[in-house]
VOPAGU-2260 file (C-alpha; in pm, 1 decimal, decimal comma):
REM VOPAGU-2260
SITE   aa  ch    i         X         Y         Z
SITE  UNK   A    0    5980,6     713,1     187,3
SITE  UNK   A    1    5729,7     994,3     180,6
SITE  UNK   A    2    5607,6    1161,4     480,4
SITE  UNK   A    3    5233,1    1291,5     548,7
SITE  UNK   A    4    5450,4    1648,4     641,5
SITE  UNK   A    5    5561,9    1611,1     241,1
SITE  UNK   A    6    5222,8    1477,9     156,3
SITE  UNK   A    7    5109,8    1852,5     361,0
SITE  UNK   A    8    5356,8    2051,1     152,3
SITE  UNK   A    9    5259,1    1899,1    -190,2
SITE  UNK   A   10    4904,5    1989,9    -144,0
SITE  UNK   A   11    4982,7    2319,2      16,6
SITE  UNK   A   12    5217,6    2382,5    -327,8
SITE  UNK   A   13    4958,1    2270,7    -566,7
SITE  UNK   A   14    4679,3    2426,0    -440,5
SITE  UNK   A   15    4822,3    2768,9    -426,5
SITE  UNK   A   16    5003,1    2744,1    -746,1
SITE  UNK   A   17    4702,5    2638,2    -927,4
SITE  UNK   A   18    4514,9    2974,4    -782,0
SITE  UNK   A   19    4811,2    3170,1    -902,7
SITE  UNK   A   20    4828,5    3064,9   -1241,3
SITE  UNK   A   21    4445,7    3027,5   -1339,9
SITE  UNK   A   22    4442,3    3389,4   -1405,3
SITE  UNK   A   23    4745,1    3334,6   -1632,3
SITE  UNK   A   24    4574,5    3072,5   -1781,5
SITE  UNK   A   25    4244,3    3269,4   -1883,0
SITE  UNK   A   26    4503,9    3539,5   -2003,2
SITE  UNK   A   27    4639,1    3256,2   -2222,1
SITE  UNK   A   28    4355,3    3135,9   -2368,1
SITE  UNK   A   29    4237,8    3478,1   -2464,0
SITE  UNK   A   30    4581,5    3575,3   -2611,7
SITE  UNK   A   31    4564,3    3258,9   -2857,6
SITE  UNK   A   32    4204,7    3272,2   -2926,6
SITE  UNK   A   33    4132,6    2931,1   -2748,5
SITE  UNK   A   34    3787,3    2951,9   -2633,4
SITE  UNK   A   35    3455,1    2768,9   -2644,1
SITE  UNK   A   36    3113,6    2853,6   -2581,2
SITE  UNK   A   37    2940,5    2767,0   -2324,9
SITE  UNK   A   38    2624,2    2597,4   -2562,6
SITE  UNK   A   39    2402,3    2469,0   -2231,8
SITE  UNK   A   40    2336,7    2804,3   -2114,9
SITE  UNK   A   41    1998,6    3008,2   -2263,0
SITE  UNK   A   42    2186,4    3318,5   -2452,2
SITE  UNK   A   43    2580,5    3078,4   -2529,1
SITE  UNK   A   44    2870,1    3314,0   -2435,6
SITE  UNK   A   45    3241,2    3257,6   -2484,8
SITE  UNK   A   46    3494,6    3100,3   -2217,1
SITE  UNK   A   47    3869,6    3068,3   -2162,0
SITE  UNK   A   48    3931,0    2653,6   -2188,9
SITE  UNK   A   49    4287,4    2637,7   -2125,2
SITE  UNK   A   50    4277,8    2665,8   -1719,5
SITE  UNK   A   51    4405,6    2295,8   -1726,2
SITE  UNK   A   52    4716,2    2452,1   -1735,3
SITE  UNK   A   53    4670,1    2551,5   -1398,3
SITE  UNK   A   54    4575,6    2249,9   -1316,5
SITE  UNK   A   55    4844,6    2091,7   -1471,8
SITE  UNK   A   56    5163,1    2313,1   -1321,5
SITE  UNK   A   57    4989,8    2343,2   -1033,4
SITE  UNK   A   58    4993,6    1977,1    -946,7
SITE  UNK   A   59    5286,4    1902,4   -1128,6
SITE  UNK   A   60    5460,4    2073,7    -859,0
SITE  UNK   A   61    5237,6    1998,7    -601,5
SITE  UNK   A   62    5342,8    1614,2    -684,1
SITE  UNK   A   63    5736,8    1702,6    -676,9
SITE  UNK   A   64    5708,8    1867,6    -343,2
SITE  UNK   A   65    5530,6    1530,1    -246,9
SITE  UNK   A   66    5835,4    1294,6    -326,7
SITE  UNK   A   67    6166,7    1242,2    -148,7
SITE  UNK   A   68    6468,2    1352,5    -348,1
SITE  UNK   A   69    6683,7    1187,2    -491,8
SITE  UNK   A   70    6561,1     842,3    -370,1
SITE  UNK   A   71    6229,8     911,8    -593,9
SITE  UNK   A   72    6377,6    1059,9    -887,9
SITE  UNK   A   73    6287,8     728,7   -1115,6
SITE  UNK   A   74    5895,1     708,9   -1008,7
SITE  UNK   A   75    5902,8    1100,2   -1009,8
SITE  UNK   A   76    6022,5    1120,9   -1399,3
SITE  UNK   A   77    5737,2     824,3   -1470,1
SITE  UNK   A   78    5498,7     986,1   -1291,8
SITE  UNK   A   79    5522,0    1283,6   -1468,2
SITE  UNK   A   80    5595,8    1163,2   -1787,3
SITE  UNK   A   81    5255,8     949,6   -1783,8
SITE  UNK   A   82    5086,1    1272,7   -1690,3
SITE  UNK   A   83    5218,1    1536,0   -1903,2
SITE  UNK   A   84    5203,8    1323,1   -2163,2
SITE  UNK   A   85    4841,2    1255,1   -2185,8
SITE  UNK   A   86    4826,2    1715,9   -2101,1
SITE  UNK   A   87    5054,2    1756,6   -2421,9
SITE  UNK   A   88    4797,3    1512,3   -2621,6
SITE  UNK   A   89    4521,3    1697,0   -2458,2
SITE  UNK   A   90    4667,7    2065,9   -2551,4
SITE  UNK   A   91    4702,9    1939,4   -2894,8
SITE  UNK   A   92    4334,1    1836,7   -2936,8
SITE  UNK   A   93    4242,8    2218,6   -2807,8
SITE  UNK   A   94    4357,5    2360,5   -3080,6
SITE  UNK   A   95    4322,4    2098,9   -3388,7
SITE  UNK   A   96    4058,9    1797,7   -3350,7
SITE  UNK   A   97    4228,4    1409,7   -3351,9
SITE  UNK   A   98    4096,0    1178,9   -3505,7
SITE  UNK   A   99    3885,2     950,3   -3288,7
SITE  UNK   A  100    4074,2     604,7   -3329,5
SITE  UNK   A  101    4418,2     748,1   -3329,8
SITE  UNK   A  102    4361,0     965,7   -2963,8
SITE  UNK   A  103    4336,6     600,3   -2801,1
SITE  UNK   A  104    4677,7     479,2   -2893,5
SITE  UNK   A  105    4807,4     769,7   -2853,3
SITE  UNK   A  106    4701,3     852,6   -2494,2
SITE  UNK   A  107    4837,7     443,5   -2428,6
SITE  UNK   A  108    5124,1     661,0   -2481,6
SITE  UNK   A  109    5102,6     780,6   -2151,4
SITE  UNK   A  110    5118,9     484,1   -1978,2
SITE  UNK   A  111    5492,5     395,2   -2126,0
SITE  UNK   A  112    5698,7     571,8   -1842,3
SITE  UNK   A  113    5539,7     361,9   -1583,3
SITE  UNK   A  114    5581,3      49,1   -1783,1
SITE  UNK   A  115    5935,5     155,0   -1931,6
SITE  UNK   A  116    6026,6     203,1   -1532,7
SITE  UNK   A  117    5844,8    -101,6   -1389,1
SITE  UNK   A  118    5719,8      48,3   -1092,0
SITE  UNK   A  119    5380,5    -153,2   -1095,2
SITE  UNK   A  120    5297,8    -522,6    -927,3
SITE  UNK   A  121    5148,8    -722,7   -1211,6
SITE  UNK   A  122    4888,9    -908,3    -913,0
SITE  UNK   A  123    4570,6    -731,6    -918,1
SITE  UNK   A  124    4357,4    -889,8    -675,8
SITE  UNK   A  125    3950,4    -918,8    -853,3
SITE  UNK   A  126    3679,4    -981,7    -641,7
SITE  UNK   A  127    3543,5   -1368,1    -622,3
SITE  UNK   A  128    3856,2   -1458,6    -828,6
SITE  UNK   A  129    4117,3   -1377,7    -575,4
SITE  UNK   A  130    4526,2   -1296,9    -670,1
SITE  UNK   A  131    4593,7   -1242,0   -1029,5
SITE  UNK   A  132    4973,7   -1326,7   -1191,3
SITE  UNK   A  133    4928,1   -1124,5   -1507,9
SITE  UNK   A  134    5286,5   -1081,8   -1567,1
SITE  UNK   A  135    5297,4   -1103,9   -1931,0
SITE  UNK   A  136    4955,9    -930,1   -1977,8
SITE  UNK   A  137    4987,6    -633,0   -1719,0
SITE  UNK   A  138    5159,0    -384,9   -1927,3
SITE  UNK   A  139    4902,0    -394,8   -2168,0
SITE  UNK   A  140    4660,2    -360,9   -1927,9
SITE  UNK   A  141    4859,6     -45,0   -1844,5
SITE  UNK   A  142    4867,9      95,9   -2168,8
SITE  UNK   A  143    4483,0      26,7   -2233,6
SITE  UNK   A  144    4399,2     201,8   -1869,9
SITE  UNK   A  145    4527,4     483,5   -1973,1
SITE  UNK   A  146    4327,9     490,2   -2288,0
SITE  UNK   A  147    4018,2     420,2   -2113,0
SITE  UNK   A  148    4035,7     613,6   -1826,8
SITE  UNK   A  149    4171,7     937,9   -2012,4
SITE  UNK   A  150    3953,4     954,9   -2262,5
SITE  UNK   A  151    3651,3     836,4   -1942,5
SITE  UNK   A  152    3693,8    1163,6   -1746,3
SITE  UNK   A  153    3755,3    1379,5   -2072,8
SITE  UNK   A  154    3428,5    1269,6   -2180,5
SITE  UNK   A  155    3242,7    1362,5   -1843,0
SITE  UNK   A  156    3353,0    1692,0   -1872,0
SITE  UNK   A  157    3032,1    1873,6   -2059,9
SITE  UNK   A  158    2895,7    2086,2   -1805,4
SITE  UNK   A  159    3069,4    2399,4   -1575,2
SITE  UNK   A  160    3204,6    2193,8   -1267,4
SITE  UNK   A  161    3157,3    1822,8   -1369,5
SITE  UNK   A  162    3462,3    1674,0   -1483,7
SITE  UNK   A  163    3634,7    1839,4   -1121,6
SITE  UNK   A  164    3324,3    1744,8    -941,8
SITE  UNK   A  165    3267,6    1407,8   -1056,6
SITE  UNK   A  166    3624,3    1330,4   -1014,2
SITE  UNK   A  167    3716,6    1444,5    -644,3
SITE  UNK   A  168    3531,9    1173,2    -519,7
SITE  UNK   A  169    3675,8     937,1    -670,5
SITE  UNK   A  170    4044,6    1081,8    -531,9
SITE  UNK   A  171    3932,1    1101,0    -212,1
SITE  UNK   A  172    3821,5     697,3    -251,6
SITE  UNK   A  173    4131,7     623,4    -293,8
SITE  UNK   A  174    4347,3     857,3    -105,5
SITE  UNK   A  175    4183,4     662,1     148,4
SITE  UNK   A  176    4296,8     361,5      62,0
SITE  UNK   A  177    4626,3     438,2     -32,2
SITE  UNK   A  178    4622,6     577,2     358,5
SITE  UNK   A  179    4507,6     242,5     527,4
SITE  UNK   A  180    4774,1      32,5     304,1
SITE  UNK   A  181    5050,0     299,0     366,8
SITE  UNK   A  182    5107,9     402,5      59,0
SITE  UNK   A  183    5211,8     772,6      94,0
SITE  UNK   A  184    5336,1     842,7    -222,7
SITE  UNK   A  185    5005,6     772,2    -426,5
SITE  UNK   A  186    4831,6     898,8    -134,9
SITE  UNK   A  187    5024,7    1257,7    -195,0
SITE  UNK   A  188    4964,8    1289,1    -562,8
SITE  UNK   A  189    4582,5    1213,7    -543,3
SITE  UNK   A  190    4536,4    1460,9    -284,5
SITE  UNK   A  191    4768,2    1688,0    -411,7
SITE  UNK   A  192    4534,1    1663,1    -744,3
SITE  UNK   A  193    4201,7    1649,8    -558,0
SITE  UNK   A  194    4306,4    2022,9    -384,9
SITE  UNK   A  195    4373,9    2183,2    -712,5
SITE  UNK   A  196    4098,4    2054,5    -890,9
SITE  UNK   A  197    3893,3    2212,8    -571,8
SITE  UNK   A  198    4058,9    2537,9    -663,3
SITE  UNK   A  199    3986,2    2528,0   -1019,0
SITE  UNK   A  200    3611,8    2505,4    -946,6
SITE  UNK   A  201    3611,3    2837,1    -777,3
SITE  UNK   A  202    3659,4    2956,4   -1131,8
SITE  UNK   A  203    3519,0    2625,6   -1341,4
SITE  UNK   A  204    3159,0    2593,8   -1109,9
SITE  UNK   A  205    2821,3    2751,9   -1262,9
SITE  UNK   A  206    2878,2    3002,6   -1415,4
SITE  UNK   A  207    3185,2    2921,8   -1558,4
SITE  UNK   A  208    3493,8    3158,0   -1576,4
SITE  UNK   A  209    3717,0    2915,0   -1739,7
SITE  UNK   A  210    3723,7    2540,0   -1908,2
SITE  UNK   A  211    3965,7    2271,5   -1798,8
SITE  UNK   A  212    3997,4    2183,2   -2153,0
SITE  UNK   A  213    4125,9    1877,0   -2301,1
SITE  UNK   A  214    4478,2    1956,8   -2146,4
SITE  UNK   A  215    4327,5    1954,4   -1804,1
SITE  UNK   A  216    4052,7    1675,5   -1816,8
SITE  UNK   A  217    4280,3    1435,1   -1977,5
SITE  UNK   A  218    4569,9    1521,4   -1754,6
SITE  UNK   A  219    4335,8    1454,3   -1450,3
SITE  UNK   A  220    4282,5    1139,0   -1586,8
SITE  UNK   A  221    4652,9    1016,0   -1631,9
SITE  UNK   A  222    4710,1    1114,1   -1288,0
SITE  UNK   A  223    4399,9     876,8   -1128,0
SITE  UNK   A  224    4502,3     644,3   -1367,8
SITE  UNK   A  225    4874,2     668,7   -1230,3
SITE  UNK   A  226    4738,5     631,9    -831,7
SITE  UNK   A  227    4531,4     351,4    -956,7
SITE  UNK   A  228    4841,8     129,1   -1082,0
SITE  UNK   A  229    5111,3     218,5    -895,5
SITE  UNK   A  230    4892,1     209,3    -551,6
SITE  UNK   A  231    4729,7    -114,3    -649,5
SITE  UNK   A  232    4446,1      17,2    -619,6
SITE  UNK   A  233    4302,7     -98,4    -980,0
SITE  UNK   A  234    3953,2    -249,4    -931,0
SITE  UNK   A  235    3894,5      25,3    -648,5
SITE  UNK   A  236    3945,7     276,0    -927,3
SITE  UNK   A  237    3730,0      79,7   -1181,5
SITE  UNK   A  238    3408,3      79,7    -954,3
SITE  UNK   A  239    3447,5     461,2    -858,4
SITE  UNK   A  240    3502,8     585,5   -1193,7
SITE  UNK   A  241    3249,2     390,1   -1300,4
SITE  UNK   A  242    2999,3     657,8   -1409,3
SITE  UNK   A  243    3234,1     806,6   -1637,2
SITE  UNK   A  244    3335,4     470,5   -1763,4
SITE  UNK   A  245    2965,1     384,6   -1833,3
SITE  UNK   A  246    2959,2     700,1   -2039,3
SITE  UNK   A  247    3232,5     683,0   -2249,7
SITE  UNK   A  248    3098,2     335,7   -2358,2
SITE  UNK   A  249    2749,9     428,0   -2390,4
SITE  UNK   A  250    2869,7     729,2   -2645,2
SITE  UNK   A  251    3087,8     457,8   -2823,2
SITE  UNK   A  252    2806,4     196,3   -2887,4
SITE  UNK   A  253    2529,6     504,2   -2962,8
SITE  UNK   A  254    2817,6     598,5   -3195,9
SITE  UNK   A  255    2879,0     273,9   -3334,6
SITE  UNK   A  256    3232,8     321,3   -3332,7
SITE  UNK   A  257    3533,2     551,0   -3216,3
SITE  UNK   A  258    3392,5     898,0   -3336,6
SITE  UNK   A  259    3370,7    1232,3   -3204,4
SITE  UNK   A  260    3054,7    1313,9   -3070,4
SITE  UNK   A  261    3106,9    1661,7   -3211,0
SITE  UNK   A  262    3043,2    1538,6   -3547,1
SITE  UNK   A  263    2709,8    1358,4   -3449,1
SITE  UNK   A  264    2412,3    1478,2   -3701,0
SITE  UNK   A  265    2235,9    1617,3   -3364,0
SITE  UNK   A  266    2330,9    1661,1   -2965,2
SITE  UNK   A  267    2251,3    1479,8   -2666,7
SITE  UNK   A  268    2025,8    1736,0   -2515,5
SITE  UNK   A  269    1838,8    2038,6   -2628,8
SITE  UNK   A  270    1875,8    2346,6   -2448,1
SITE  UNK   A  271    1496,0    2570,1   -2355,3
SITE  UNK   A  272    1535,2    2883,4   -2191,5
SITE  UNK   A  273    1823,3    2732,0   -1957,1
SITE  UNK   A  274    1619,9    2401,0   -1887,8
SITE  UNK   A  275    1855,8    2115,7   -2028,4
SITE  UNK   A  276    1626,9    1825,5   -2230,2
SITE  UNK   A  277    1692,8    1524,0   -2359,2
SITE  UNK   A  278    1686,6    1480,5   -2744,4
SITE  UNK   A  279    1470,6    1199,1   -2830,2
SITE  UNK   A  280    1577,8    1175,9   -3198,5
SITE  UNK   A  281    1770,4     821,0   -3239,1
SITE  UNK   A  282    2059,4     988,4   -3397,0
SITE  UNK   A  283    2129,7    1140,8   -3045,3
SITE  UNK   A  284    2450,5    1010,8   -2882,2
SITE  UNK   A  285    2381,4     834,8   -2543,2
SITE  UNK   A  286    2548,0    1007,2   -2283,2
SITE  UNK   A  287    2451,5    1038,8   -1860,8
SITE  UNK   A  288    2416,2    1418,3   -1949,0
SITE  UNK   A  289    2122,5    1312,7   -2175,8
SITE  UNK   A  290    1980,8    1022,9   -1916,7
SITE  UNK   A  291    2026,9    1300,4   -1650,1
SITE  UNK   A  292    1769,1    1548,9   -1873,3
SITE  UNK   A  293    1449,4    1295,6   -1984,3
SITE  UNK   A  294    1279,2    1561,1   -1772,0
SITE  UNK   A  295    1400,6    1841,9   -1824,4
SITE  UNK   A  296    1658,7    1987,2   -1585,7
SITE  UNK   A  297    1880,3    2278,7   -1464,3
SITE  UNK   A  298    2248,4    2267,0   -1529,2
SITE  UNK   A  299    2332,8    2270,2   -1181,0
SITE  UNK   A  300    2073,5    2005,0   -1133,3
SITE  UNK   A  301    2275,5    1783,8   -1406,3
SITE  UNK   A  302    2616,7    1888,4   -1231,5
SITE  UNK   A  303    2470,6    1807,4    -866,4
SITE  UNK   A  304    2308,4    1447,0    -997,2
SITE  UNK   A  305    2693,3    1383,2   -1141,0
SITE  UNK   A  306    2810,8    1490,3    -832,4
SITE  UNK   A  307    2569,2    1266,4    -580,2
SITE  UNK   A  308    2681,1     926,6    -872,4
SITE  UNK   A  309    3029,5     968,8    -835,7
SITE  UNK   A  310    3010,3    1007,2    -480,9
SITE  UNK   A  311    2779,2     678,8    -433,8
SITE  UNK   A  312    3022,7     498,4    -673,4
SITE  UNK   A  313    3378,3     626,5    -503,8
SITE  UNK   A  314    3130,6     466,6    -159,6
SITE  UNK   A  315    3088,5     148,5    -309,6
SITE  UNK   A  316    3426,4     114,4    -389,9
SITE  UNK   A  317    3547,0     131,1     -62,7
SITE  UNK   A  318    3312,0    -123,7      -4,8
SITE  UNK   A  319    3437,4    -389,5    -227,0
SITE  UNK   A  320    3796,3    -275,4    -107,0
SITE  UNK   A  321    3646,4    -362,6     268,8
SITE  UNK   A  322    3483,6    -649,0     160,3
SITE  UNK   A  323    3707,3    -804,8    -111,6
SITE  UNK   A  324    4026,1    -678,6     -63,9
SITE  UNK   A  325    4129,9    -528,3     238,5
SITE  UNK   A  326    4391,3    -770,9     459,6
SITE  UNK   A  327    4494,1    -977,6     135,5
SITE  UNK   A  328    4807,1   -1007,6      69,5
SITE  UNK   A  329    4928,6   -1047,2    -301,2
């Protein structure tokens, strides 16, 4: 079983490794040519967007240090299968677009090592309903999570800082959790995750150095995804990753469909002299960015409202996992 010393080491490994290797990263992304502007600042200038990789090896190995060898070794390989699955998918889209309803199924993908391994509990308990048996059901439910979620927090991730902002809270939501039930293990790997994603925003916060890129937010959300199901921790994840939920459908149903919002006839906000606005047009995809800038607002402003939404949803989650949850046994 895994020991809070481990659960120490693995976030002592990932953070550090994740500081080595941005640099690397930003090196990479220059040598290849993958880089993006920056289009929400006044005067757009070019950035690295491949420090997920950082982000990925760091807590890659900040998640093996976590585990205890060899008694782990079949949750280990399905824990980072699901995750560097959904990074390889991710890596792909940085450097040639997928199409909008194929990226779904294939970042369900992800989700196949923990299924293929059966290290979940098909009992999620749901508020006002009570225990669950969705035996026959679950693993789909798997497989769709991981679609959702994935493409959720790759979605949020628009402005410097927000995708690692908006999803520390929710780690730290259920880190806690996973610390009252005893679960050590899922504890580990969303701490481990939450520390390197605080060391990529040295380098990812206004103004940005370097982009997580697809590889890094979609990674990030494979591994909640992961601490969600195998922690049983499902509807605590659901209401703290709610605001990135809620925007991921809103650009779907503004979209009508699965499309890029890339190839949208106009974007969500205009940007005046660094003040972030809404665009009014109807054509414009809904997104929070855009509810955010009805106003007009800074892009720190934006980041810091994202911020302050995530943390009031990863709160009421542990609220409904106080209220609802807490004590029952499945």
């Amino acid at each position: 079983m895994t020991s809070l010393p481990a659960v120490a080491v693995g976030i002592a490994t990932g953070a550090a490794l994740t500081a080595a290797l941005l640099p690397v990263s930003k090196l990479i992304s220059m040598r290849l040519g993958c880089v993006g502007l920056d289009v929400h600042k006044a005067v757009p200038y070019p950035v690295p967007k491949l420090g997920g990789l950082a982000v990925v090896a760091g807590s890659a190995a900040g998640f093996v240090a976590v585990m205890q060898w060899p008694q782990d070794m079949r949750i280990a390989a399905a824990l980072l299968g699901c995750v560097l699955t959904a990074a390889a998918i991710g890596l792909l889209e940085d450097f040639r677009e997928l199409n909008p309803v194929l990226k779904p199924g294939l970042l369900a993908l992800a989700g196949i090592p923990i299924v293929a391994a059966g290290i979940y509990t098909p009992n999620p308990h749901i508020p006002f309903v009570g225990p669950a048996r969705l035996t026959i059901v679950y693993p789909l439910l798997v497989l769709a999570g991981f679609a959702v979620l994935c493409n959720a927090v790759n979605s949020i991730d628009v402005l410097n800082g927000s995708m690692a902002y908006s999803s520390i809270p929710p780690l730290l939501a259920l880190a806690t959790v996973a610390y009252i039930e005893g679960r050590l293990q899922v504890l580990g790997v969303a701490l481990v995750l939450a520390a390197s994603l605080a060391v990529f925003l040295t380098q990812n916060k206004y103004p940005a150095k370097v982009f997580a890129g697809n590889v890094g937010s979609l990674f990030v959300g494979a591994a909640i995804t992961y601490v969600a199901i195998v922690g049983r921790m499902e509807v605590v994840a659901i209401v703290a990753m709610m605001p990135q939920i809620m925007n991921e459908f809103h650009i779907i149903y503004s979209l009508r469909g699965l499309k890029s919002a890339k190839t949208a006839s106009v974007r969500p906000v205009i940007v005046e002299g660094g003040v972030l606005r809404a665009n009014l047009e109807k054509e414009a995809p809904l997104t929070l960015l855009r509810m955010f800038s009805v106003e007009g607002v800074s892009e720190r402003a934006a980041v810091n409202g994202m911020l302050v939404l995530s943390t009031y949803s990863s709160i009421l989650s542990l609220v409904t996992y106080f209220l609802f949850i807490r004590g029952i046994t499945l």
